[in-house]
N, C-alpha and C positions, 0 to 999 in steps of 0.2 A: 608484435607486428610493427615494420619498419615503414617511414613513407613509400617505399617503391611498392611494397608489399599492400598497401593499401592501394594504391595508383591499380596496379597488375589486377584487384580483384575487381575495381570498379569496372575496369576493362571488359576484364572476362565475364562480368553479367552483363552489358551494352547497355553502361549508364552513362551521364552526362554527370558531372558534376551536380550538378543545380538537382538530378534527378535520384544520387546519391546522399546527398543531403537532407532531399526531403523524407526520404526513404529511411536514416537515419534519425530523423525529428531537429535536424542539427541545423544552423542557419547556412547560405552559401558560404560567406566570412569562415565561419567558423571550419564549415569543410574543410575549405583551400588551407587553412591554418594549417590543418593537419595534415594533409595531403602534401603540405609543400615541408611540414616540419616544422614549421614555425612555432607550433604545438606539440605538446608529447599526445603519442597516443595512450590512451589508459586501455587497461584489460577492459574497462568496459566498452567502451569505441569496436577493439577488435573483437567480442563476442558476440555484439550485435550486429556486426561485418557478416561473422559464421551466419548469423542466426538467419539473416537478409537471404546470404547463400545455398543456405537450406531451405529456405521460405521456397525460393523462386526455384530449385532443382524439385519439389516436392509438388509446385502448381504446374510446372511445367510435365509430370509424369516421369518424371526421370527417375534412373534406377537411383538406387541410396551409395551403391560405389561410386556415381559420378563424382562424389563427394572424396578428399583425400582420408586413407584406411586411416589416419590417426585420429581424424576429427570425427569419422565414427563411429570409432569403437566410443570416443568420449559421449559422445550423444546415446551408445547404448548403455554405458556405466552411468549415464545422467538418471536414466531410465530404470536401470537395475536398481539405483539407491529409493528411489523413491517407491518402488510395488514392491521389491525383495525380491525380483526375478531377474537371470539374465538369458531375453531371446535373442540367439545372432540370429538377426536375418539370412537365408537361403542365400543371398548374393553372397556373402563374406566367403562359404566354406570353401571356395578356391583363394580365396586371399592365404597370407602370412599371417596363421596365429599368432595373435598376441598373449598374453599373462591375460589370465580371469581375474574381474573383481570380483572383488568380498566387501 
């Protein structure tokens, strides 16, 4: 995840800075750090970015495609590893199959 890339999704959920940060556990300082670059983002920064993103499309009632098709097939192979099952959801089967995991 790039600074703009983070910028673009704060956007897209209608946060503030101040309201992404806390939403993250992160201090203001430290947002803008990242936000601005000044900071590298780690894979842990941007998972908990997804995880925010799915929080809020899942409180808000929204279908699971709102979601882009890469990041949830990963949420359903998150899912498949841990029970040994893999359910698509009913939304995917008009999507682009993707490879099944194992």
């Amino acid at each position: 995840m790039t600074p703009a890339h983070l910028l673009s999704m704060r956007k897209s959920l209608g946060l503030s800075q101040t309201e992404m940060a806390e939403e993250l556990g992160l201090s203001l300082a430290d947002y803008r750090n990242l936000e601005s670059g000044r900071c590298a983002i780690l894979r842990l920064h941007a998972l908990a970015v997804e995880r925010l993103a799915m929080a809020r499309v899942a409180r808000a009632g929204g279908e699971p495609m709102a979601l882009p098709l890469a990041l949830l097939m990963d949420v359903i192979g998150i899912y498949s590893t841990i029970d040994g099952t893999l359910t698509e959801p009913a939304s995917t089967a008009t999507a682009k199959k993707q490879p099944a995991f194992h």
